[in-house]
N, CA, C and O atoms as a Tripos MOL2 file, in Angstrom:
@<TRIPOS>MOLECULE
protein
  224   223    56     0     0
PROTEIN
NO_CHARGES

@<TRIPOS>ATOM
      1 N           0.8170   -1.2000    0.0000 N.3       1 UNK1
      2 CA          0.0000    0.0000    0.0000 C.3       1 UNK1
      3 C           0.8630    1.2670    0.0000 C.2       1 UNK1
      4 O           0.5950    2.0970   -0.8690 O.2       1 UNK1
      5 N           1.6750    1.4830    0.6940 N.am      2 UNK2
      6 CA          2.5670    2.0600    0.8520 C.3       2 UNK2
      7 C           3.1270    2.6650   -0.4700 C.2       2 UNK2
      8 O           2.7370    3.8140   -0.6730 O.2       2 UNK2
      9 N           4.2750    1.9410   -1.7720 N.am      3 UNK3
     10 CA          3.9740    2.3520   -2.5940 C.3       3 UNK3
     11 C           3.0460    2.5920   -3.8710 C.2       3 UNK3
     12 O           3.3750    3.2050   -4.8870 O.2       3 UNK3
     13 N           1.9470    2.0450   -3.6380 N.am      4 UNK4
     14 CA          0.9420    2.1950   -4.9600 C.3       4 UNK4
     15 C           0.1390    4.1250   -4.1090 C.2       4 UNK4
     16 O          -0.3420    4.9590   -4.8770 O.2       4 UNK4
     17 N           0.1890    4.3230   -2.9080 N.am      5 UNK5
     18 CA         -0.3480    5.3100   -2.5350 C.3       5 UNK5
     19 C           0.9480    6.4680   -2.9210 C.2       5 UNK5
     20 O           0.5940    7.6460   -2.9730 O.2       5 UNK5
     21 N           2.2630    6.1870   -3.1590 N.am      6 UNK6
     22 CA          3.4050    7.2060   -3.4550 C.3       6 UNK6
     23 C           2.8400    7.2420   -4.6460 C.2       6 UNK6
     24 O           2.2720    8.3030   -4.9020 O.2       6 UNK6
     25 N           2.8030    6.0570   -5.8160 N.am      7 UNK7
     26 CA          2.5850    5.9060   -7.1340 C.3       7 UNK7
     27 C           1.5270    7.1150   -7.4410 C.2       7 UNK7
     28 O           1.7250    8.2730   -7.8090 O.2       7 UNK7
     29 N           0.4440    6.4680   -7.1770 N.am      8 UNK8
     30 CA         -1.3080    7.4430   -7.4330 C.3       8 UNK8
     31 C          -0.9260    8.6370   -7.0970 C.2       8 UNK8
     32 O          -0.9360    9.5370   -7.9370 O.2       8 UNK8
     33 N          -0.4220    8.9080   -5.4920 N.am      9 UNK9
     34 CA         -0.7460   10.3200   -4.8880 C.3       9 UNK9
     35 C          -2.3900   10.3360   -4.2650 C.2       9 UNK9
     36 O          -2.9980   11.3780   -4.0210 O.2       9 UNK9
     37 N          -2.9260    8.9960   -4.0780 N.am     10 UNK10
     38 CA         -3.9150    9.4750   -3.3900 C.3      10 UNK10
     39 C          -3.4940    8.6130   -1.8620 C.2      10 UNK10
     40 O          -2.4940    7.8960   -1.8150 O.2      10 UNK10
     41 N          -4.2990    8.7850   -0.8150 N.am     11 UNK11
     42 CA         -4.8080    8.5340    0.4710 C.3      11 UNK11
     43 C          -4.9080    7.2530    0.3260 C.2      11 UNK11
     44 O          -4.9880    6.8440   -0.8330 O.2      11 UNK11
     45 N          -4.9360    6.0300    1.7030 N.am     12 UNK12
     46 CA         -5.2850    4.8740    1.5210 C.3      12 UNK12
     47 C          -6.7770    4.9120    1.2350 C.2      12 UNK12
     48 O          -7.3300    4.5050    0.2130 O.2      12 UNK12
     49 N          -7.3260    5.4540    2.2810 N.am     13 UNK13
     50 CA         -9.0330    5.9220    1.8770 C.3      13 UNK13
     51 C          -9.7980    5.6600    0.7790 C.2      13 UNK13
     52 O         -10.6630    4.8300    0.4980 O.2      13 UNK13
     53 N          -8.9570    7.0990   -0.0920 N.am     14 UNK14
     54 CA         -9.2250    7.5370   -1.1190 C.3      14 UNK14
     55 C          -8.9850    6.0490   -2.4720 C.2      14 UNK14
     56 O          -9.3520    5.8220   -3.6250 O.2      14 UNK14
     57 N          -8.3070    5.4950   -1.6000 N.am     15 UNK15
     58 CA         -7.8200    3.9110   -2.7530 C.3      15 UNK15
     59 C          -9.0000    2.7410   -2.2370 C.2      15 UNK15
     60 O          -9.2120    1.9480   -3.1540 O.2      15 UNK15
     61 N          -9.5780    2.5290   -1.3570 N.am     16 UNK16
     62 CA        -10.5540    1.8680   -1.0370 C.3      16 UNK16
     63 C         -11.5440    2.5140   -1.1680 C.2      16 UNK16
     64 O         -12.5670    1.8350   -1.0780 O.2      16 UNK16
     65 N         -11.7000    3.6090   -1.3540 N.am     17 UNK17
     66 CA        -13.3260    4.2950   -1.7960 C.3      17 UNK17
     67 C         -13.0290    3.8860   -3.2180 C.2      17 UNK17
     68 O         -14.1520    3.5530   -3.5980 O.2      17 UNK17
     69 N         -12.5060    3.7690   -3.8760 N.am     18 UNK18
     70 CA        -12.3940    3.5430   -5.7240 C.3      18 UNK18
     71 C         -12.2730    2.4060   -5.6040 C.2      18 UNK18
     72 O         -13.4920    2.2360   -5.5720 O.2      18 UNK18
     73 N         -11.8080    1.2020   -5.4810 N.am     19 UNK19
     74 CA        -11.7010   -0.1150   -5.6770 C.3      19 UNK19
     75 C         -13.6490   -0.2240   -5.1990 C.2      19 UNK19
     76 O         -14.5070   -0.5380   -6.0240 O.2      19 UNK19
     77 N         -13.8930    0.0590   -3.9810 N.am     20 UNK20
     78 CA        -15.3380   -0.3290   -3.8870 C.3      20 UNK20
     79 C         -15.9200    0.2070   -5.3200 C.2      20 UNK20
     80 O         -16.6070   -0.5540   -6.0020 O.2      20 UNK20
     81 N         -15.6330    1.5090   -5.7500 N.am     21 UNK21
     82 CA        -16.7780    1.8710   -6.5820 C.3      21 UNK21
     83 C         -16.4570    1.7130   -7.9600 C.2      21 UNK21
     84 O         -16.9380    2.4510   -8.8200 O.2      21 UNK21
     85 N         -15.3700    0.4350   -8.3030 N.am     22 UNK22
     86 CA        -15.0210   -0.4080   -9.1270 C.3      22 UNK22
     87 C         -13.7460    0.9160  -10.0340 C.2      22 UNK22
     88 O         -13.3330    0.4080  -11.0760 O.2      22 UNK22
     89 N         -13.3670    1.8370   -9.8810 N.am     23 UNK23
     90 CA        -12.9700    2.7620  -10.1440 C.3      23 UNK23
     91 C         -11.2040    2.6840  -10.5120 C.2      23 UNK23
     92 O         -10.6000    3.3170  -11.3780 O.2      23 UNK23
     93 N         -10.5010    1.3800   -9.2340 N.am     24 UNK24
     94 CA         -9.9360    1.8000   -9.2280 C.3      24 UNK24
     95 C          -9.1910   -0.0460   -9.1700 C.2      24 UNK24
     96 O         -10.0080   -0.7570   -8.5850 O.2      24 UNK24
     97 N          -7.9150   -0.8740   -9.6240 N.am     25 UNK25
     98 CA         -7.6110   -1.6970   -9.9450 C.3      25 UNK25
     99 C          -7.6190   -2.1440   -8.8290 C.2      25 UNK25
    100 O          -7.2800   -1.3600   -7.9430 O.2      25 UNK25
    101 N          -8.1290   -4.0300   -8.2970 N.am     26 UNK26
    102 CA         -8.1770   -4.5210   -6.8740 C.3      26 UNK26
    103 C          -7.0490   -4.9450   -6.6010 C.2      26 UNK26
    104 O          -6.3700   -5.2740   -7.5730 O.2      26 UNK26
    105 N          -6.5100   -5.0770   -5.3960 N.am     27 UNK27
    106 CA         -5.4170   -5.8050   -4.9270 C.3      27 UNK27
    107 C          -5.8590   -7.0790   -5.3240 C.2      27 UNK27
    108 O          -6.9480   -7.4370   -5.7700 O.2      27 UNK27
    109 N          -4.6060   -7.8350   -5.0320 N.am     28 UNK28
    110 CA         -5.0010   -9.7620   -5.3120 C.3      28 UNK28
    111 C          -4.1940  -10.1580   -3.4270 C.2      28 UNK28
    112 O          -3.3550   -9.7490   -2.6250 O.2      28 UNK28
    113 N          -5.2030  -11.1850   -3.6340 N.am     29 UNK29
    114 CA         -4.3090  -11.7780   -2.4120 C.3      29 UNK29
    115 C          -2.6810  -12.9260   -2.5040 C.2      29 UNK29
    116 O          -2.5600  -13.8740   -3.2810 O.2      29 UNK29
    117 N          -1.8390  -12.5560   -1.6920 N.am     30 UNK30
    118 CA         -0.8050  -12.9190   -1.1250 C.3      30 UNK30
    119 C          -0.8140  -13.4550   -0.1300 C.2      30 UNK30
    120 O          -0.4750  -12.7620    0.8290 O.2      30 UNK30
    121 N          -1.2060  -14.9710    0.1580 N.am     31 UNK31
    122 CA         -1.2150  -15.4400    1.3650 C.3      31 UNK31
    123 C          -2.4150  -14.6610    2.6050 C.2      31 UNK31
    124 O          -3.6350  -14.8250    2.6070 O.2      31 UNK31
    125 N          -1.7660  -13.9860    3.3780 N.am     32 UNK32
    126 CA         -2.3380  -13.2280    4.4960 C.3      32 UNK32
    127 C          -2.3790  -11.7690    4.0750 C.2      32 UNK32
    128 O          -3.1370  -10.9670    4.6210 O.2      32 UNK32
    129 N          -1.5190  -11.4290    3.0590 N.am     33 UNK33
    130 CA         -1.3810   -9.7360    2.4590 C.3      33 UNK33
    131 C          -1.9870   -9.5450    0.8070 C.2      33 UNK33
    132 O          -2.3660  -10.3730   -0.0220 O.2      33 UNK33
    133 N          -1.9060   -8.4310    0.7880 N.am     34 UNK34
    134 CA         -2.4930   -8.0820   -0.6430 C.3      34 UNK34
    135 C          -1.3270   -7.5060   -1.0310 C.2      34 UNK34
    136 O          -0.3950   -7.2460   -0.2690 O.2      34 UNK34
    137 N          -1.3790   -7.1520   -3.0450 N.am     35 UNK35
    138 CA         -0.6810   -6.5020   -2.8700 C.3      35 UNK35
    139 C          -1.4250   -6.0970   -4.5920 C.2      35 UNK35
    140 O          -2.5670   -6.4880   -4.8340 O.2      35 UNK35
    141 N          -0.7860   -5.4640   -5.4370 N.am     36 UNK36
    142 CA         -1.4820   -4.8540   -6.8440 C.3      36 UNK36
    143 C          -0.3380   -5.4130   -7.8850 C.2      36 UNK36
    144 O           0.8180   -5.7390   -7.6160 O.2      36 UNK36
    145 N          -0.8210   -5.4220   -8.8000 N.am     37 UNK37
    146 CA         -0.0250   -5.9440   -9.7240 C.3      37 UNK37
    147 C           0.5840   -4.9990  -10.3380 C.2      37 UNK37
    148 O          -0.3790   -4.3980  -10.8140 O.2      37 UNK37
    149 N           1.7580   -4.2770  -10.7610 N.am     38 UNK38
    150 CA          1.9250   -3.3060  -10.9310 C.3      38 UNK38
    151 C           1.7690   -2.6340  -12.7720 C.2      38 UNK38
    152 O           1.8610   -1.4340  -13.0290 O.2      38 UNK38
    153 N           1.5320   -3.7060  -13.8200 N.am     39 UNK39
    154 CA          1.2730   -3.0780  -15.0880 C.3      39 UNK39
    155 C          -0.6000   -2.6860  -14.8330 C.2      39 UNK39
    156 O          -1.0560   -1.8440  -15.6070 O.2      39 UNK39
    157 N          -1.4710   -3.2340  -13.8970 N.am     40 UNK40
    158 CA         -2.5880   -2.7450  -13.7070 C.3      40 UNK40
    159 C          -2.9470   -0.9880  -12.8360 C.2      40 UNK40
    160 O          -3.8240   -0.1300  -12.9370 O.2      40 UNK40
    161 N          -1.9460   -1.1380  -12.1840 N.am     41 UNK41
    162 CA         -1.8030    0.2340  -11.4880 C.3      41 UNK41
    163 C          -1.2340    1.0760  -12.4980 C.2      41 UNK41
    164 O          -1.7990    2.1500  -12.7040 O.2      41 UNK41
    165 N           0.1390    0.6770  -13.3970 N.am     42 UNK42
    166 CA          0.7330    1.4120  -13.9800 C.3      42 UNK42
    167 C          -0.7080    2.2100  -15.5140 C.2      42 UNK42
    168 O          -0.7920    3.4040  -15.8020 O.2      42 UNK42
    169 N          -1.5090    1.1410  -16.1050 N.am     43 UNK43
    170 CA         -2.5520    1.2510  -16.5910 C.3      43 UNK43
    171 C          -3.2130    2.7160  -16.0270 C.2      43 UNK43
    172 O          -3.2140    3.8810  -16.4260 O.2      43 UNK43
    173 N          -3.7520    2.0060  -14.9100 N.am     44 UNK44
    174 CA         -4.8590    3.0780  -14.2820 C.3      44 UNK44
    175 C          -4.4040    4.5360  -14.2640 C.2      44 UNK44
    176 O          -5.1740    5.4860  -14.4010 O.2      44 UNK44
    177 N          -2.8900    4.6400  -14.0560 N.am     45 UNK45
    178 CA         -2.2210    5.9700  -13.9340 C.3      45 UNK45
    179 C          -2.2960    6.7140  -15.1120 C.2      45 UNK45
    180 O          -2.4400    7.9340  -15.1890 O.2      45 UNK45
    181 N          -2.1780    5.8090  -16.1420 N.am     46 UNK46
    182 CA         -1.8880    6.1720  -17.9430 C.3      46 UNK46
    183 C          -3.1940    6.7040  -18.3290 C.2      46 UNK46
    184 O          -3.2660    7.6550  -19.1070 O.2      46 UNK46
    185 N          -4.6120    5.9420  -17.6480 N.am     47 UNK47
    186 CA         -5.7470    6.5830  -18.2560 C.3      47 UNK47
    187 C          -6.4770    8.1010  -17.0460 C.2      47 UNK47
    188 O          -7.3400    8.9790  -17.0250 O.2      47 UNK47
    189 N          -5.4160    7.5420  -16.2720 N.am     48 UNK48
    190 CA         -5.8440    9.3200  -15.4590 C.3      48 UNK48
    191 C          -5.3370   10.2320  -16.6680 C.2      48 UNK48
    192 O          -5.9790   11.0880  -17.2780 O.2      48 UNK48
    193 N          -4.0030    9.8180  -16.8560 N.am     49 UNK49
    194 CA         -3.2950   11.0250  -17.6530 C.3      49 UNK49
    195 C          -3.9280   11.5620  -18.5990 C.2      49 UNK49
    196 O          -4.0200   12.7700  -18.8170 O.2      49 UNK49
    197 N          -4.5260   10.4380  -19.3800 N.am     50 UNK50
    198 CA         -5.1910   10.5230  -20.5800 C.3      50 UNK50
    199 C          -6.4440   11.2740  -20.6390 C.2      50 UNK50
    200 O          -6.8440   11.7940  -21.6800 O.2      50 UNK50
    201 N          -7.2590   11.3490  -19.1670 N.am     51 UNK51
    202 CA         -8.6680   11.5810  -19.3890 C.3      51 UNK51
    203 C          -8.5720   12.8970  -19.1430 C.2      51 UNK51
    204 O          -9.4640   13.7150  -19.3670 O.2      51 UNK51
    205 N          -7.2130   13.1890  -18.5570 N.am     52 UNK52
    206 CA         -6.9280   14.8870  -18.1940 C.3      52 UNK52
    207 C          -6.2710   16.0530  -19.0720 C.2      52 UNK52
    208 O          -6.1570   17.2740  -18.9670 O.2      52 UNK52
    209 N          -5.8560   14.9550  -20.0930 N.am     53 UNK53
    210 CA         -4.8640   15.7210  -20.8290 C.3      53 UNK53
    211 C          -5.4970   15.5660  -22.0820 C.2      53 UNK53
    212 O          -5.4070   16.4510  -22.9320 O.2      53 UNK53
    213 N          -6.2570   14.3110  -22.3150 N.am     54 UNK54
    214 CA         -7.5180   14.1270  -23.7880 C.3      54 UNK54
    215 C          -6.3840   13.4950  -24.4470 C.2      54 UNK54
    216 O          -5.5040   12.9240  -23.8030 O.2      54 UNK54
    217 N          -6.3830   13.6160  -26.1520 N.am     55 UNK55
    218 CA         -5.5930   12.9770  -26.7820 C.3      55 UNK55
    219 C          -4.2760   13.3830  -27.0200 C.2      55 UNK55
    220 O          -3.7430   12.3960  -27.5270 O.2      55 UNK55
    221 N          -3.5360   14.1890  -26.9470 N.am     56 UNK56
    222 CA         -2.6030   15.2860  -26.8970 C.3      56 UNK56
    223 C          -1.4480   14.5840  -26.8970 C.2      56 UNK56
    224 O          -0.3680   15.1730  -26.8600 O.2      56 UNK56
@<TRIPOS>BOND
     1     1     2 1
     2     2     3 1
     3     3     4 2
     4     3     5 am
     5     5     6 1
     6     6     7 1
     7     7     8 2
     8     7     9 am
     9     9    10 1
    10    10    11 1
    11    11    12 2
    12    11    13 am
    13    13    14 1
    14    14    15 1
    15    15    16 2
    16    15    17 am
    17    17    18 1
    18    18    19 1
    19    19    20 2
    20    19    21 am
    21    21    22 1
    22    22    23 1
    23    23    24 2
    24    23    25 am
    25    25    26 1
    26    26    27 1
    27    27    28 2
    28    27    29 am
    29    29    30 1
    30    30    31 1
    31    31    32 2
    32    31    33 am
    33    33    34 1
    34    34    35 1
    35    35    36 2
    36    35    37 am
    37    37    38 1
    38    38    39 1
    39    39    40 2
    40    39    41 am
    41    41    42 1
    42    42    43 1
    43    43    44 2
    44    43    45 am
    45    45    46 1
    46    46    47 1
    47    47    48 2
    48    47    49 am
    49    49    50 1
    50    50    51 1
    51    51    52 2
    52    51    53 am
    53    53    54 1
    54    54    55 1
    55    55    56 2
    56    55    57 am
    57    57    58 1
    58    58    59 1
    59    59    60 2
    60    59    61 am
    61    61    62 1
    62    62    63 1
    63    63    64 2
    64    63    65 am
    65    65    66 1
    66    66    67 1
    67    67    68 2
    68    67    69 am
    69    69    70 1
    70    70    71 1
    71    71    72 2
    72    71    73 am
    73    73    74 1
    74    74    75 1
    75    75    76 2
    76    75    77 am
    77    77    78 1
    78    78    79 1
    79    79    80 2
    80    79    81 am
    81    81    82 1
    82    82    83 1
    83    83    84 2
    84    83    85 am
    85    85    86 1
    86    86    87 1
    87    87    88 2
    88    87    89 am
    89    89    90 1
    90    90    91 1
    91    91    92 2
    92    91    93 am
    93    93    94 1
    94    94    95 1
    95    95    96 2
    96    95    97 am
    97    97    98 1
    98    98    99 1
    99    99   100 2
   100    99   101 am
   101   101   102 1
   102   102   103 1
   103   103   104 2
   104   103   105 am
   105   105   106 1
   106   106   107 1
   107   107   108 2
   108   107   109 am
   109   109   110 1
   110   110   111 1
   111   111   112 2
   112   111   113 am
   113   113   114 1
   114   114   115 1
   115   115   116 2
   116   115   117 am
   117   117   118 1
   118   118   119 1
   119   119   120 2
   120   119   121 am
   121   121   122 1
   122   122   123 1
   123   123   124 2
   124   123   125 am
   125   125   126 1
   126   126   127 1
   127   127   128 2
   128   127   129 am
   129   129   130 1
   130   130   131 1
   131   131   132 2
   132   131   133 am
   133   133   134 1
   134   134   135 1
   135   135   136 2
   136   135   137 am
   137   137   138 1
   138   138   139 1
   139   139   140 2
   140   139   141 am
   141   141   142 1
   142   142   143 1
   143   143   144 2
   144   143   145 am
   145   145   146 1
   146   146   147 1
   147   147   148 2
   148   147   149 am
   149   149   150 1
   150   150   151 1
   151   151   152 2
   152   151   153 am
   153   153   154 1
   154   154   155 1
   155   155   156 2
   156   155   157 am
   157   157   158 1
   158   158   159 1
   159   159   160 2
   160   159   161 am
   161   161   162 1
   162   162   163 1
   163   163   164 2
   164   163   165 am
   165   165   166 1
   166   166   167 1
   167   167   168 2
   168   167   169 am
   169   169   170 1
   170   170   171 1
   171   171   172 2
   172   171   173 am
   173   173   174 1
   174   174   175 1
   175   175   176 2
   176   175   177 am
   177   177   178 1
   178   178   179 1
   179   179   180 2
   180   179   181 am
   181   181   182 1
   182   182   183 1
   183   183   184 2
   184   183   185 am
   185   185   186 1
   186   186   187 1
   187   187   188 2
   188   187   189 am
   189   189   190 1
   190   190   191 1
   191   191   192 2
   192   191   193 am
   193   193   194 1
   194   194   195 1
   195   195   196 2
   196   195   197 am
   197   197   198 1
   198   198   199 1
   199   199   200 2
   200   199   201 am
   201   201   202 1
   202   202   203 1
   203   203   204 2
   204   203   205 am
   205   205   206 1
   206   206   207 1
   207   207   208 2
   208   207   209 am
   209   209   210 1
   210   210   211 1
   211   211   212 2
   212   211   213 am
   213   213   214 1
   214   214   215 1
   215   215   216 2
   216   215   217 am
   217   217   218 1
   218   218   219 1
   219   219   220 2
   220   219   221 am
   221   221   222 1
   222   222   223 1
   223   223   224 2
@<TRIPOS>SUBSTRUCTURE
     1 UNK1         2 RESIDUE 1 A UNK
     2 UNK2         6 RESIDUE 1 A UNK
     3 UNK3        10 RESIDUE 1 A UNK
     4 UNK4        14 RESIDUE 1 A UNK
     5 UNK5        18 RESIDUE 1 A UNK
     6 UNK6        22 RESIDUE 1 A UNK
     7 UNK7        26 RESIDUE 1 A UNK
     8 UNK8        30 RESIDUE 1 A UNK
     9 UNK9        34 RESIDUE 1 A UNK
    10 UNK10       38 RESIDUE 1 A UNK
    11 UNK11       42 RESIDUE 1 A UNK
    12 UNK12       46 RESIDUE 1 A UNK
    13 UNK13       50 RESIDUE 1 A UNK
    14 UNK14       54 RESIDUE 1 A UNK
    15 UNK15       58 RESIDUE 1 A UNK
    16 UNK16       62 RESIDUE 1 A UNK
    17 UNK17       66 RESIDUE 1 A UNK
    18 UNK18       70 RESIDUE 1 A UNK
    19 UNK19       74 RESIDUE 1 A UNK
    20 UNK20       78 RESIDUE 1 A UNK
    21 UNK21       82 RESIDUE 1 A UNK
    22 UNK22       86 RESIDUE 1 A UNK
    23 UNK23       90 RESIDUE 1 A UNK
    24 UNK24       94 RESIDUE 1 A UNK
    25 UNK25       98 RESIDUE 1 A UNK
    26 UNK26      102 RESIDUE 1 A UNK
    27 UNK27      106 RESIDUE 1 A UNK
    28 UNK28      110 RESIDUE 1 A UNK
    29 UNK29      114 RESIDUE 1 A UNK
    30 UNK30      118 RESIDUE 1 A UNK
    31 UNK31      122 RESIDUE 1 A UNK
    32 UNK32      126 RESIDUE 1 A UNK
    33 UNK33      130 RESIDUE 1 A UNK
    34 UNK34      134 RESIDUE 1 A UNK
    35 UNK35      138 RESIDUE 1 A UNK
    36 UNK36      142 RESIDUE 1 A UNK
    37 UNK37      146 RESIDUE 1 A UNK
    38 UNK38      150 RESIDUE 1 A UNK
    39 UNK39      154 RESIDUE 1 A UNK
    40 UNK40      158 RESIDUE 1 A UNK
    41 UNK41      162 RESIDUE 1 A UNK
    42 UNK42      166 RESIDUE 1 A UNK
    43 UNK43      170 RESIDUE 1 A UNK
    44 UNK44      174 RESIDUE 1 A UNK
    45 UNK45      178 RESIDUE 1 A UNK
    46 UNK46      182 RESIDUE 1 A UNK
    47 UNK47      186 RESIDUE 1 A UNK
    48 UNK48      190 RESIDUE 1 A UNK
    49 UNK49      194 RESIDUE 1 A UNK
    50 UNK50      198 RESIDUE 1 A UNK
    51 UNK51      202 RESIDUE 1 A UNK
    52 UNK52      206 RESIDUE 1 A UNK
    53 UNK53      210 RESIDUE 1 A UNK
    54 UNK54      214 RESIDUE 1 A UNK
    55 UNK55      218 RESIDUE 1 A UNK
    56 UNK56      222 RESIDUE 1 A UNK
């Protein structure tokens, strides 16, 4: 959690309010821990960029 919250720049919060509201890529489980896969996070970051910046 730790770095996918450096990655985004958002809040842990703010990362479990979006995964609930399907928004935002789920962790997978690791045994007893979670953790994100990182070309799915890296994804999600690419279409923030995209939806902010348009086609450019």
């Amino acid at each position: 959690m730790p770095e996918v919250r450096t990655l985004v720049g958002l809040s842990e919060g703010a990362i479990h309010e979006r995964i609930r509201e399907k928004k935002f890529p789920s962790p997978i489980k690791l045994g007893r821990a979670s953790g994100w896969i990182e070309e799915e996070i890296q994804a999600w970051i690419d279409a923030q960029i995209k939806a902010t910046r348009g086609d450019h």
